[in-house]
N, C-alpha and C positions, 0 to 999 in steps of 0.2 A: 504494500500500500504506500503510494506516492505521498508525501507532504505537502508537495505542491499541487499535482491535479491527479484527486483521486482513480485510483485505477491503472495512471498511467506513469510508466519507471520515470526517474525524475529527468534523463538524457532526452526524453522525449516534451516532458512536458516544459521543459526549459523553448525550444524549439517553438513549440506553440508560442508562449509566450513571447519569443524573441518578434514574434508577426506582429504582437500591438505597436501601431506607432510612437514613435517619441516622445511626442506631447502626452502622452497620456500617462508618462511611466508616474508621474507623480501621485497619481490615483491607484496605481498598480501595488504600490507598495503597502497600501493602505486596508488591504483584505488580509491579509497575516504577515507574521514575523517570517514562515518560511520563503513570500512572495517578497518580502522585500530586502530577503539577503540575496535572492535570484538576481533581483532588479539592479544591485550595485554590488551585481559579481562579473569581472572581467568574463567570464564564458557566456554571459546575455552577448556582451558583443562582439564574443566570435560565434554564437548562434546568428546573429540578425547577417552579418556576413556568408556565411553558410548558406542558409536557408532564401537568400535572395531581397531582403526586409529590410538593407539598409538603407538610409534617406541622406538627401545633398539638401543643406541648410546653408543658409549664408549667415556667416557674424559681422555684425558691426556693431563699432565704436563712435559716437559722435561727441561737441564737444561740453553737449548738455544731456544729461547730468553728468558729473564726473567719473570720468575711470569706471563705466557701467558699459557692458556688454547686453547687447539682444541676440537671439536666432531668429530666424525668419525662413517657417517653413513652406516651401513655394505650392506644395499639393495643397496642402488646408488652408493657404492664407491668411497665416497666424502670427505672433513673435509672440515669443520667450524669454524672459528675464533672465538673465545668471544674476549669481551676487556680484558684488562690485570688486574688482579687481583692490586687492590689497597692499597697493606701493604704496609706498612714504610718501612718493613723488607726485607731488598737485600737479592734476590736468596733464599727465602721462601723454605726451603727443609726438611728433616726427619719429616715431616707433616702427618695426618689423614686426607684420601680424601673416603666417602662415599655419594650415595645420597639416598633421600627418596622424594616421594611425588611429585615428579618430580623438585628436585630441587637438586646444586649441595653444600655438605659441605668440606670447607676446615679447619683442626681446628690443632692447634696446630704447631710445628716444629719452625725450627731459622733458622737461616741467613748460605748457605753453601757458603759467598762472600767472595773472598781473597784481600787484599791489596796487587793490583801487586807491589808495591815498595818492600815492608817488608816481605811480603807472610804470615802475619799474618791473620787467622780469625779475619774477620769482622761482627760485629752484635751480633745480641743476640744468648745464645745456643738453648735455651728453652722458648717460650711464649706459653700463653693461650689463645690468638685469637680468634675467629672464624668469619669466613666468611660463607655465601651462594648465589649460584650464581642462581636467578631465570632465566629462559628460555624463558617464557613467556613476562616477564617485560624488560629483559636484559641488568638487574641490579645484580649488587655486593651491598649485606647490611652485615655489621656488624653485630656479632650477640649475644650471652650473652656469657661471656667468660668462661674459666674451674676454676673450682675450682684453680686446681695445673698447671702451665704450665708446658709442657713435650714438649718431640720430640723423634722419632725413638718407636713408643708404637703402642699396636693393637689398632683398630677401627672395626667396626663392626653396623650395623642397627640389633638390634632384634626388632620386632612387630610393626617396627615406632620409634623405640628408636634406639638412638643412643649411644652407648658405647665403651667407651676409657675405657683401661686399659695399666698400666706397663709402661713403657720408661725411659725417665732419663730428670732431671729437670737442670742435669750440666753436664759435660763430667765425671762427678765421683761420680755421685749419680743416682744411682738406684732407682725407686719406684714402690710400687704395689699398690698403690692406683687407684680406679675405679669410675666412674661417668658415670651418664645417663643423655641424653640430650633430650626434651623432644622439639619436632620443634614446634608444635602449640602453648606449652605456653611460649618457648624460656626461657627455665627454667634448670638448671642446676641439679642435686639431687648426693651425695656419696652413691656409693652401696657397698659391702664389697670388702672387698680388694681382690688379687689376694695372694693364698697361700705363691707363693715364689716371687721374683723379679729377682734372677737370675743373677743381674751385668750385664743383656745382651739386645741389642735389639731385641724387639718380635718386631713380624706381626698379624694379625686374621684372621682367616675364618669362613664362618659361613656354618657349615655341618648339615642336618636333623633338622635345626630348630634351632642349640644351634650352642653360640660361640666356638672356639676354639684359644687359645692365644700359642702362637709357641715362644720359645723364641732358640737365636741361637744356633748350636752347640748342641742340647739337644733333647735323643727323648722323654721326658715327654710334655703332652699337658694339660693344662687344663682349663675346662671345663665349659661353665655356659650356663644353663636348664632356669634359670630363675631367676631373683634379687633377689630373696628373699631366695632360700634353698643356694646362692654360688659355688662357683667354687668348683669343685672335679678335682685330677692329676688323667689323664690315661696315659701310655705308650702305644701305638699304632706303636711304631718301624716306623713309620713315615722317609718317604726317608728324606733329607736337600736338597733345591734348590727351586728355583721357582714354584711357585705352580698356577694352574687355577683349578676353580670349575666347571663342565660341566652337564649339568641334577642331580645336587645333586651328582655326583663322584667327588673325587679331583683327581686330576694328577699333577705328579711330574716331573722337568729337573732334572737329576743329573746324572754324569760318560757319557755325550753324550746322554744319550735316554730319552725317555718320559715314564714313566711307570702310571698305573694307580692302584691307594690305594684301596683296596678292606679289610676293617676292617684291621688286620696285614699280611693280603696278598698283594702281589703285582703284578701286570702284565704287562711286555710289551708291548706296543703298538708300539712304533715307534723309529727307529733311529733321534737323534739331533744332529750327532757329526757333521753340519757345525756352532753350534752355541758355539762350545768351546772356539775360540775366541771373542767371541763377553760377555761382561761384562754392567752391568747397563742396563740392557732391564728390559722390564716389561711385563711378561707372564699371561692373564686374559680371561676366557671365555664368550663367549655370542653366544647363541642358541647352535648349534650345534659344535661348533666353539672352540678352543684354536690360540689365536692372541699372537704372539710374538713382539712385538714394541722397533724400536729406538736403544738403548745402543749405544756403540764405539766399536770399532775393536783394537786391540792392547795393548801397544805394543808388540812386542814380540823378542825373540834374535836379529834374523837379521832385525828386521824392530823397530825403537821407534816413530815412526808417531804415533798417537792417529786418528783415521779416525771415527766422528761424526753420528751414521747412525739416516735416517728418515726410513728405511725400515720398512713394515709391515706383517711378513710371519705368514699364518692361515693354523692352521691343521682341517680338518674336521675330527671329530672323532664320530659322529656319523650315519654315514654309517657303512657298512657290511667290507670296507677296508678304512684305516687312510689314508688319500692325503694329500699333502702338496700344496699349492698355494701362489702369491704373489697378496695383496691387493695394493693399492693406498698409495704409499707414502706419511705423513706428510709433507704438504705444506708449516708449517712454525716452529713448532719442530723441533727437532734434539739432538743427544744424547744422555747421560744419561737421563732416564727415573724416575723424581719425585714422579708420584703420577699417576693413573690408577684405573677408576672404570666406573662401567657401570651406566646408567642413563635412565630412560624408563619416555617419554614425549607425 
């Protein structure tokens, strides 16, 4: 006789269980002691794995309320609270937000806090932090820190590996120093540097397998295959603006429309000119999907209101015709948009 579902051996009823979606586990747990040691035992989520039941969620960070993460599950059009991320550090921002393994990494950035008296920056510029936010346990652990702290630098998961490169370590030093972060041994390693630094803040993507580090204003990208041969610079003429990756294509905002990167071609897809006013969103793909989140409206000549949005607009862009639609507003975000990445649990 099963503890968990009578009748049935507990390798099986775990399985079942692992089919309820994720929003619901908080209810799941709530029918006995034995369902809810299931519900925050690491084998629920190599069950939901298994059995085909796992879900792609998006996190994000924006810059209201502090240091607070949501999910946002795209099948039910919902978001989900976490607790609030536990750093010292006010207004945690110019940060590395990537996950793996089904957990969430936040590493890196400083304090974007002002002293409303003085209107001086408050806090650090640059720390090496890291966090991870497990889903399952839903818990914040501390976790081995970076070598070099930075903020405003790429991040990027290759193979399970996590890699930071480039940012700045003060508001006036540049670096191209690189590391790989290894989650099972919680291990830090230097891998070669990045060719140039740039003086600028980069972002990453990761295209066909390999990183790519963007740094601003600049259309050189470059390149890493793998830790060990280096980064190589390609010019790809690469638009500037927001970028989402969608079935392995990237696509770009820029001048109002959305075009999509096809090696140094590019193609229209879509008009964007309502989002010319809106600044600090945070543009990211998942399935089929390009999500536009959050940012502020303004100001502009005749209006200097700053207007906070939680809006969530999705492009479908893989169908025969690009749609545009309006998801589920952020319940307790709003504004500029920190930190965005998808997370599969």
């Amino acid at each position: 006789m099963s503890e968990l579902i009578e009748g049935l051996p507990d390798a099986i009823a775990i399985r079942c269980i692992a089919r309820v979606p994720f929003y619901l586990h908080p209810k799941l747990e709530l029918v006995s002691h034995s369902w809810r040691a299931a519900i925050f035992s690491p084998e629920l989520f190599k069950a939901r794995q298994e059995v085909g039941s796992a879900e792609d969620l998006l996190c994000v960070c924006a810059f209201d309320p502090e240091n607070l993460w949501q999910l946002y599950d795209p099948l039910r059009d919902l978001w989900i609270t976490l607790p609030v991320l536990p750093s010292k550090i006010r207004h945690l921002s110019h940060f590395g937000v990537v996950s793996t393994a089904g957990k969430l990494y936040v590493l890196g950035g400083g304090s974007d806090a002002v002293d409303p008296l003085t209107g001086d920056q408050d806090g650090s510029f640059a720390t090496n932090e890291v966090w991870s936010y497990d889903l399952v346990l839903r818990l914040w652990t501390p976790r081995a820190s970076m070598h070099v702290p930075r903020a405003m630098f790429a991040c990027c998961v290759l193979k399970g590996k996590i890699i930071v490169a480039g940012g700045f370590t003060s508001c006036r030093k540049s670096i191209s120093q690189a590391e790989m972060y290894d989650p099972e041994k919680d291990v830090w390693i230097p891998i070669l540097d990045l060719n140039r630094s740039h003086n600028s803040a980069c972002s990453g993507v990761v295209i066909g397998g390999k990183m790519h580090v963007l740094h601003k204003g600049l259309s050189t990208v470059q390149v890493l295959d793998n830790v060990e041969s280096g980064w190589t610079v390609e010019d790809y003429g690469w638009l500037q603006g927001p970028m989402a990756v969608v079935h392995g294509a990237l696509y770009v905002m820029s001048h109002g429309l959305i075009c999509k990167q096809e090696g140094k071609m590019r193609k229209v897809v879509v008009s964007a000119s309502e989002f010319r006013r809106r600044i600090g969103f945070a543009m990211t793909g998942l399935g089929d999907d390009i999500y536009v989140i959050g940012g502020v409206i303004g100001p502009d000549r005749w209006n200097w209101d700053i207007k906070p949005m939680s809006d969530v607009d999705v492009l479908t862009v893989g169908g025969e015709r690009p749609t545009w639609r309006q998801a589920a507003p952020m319940t307790r975000c709003r504004g500029a948009i920190l930190g965005c990445t998808q997370l599969r649990i």
